[in-house]
N, C-alpha and C positions, 0 to 999 in steps of 0.2 A: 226455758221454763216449761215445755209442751214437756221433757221427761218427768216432771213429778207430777202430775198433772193433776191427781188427789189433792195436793199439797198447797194450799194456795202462793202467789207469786212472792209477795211480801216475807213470808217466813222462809222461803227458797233464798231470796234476796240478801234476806239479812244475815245468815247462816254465809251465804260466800263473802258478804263484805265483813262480819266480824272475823274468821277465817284469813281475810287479807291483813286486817288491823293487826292482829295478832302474829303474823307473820314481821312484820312494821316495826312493830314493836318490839320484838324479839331482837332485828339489826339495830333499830335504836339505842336497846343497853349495851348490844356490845359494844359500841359505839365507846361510853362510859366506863369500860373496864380498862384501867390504867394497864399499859405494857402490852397490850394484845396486838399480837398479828391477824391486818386485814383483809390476809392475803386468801381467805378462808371463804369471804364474801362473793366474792367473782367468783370461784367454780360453783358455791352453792347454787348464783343467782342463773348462771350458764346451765347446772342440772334442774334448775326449777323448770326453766324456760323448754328445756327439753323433753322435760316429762309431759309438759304440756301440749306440746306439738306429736309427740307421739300419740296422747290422751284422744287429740283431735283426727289423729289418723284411724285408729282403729275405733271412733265412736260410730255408732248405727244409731241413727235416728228412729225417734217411732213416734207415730200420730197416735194416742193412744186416746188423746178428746175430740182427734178430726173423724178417726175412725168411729168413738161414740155418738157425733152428731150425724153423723153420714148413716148408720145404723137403724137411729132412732127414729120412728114415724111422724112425718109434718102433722102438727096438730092446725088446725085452722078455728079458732075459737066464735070469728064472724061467720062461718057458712056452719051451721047448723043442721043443714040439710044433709048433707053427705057423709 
């Protein structure tokens, strides 16, 4: 969630899980189509899995709200003085 960082977590969230549902759902009707070869399933689910693990290899992290609190000046709202 620290890459959308604008974005708050919830609508990040929901966006990947409807995105999953979706996908679900999608092998569910095939499921329901009379006569269909399942054989189509396994390599789909085998390139999903792979896309993923590449996705994870070449991702670059970024603190883009550690790097904004880290930036920004401590306010101290009890000392007054300073």
């Amino acid at each position: 969630m620290e890459r959308v960082y604008p974005v708050g977590e919830g609508v990040a969230g929901g966006i990947l899980v409807t995105a999953g549902n979706v996908v679900l759902l999608l092998f569910y009707i095939a499921f329901m189509v009379p006569q269909s070869d399942m054989k189509w399933m396994n390599w789909v689910t085998v390139a999903g899995l792979g896309a993923c693990a590449i996705g994870c290899l070449i991702y670059r992290e970024e603190y883009t709200r550690l790097d904004l609190d880290e930036n920004f000046p401590p306010q101290n709202p009890l000392n007054k003085d300073s």
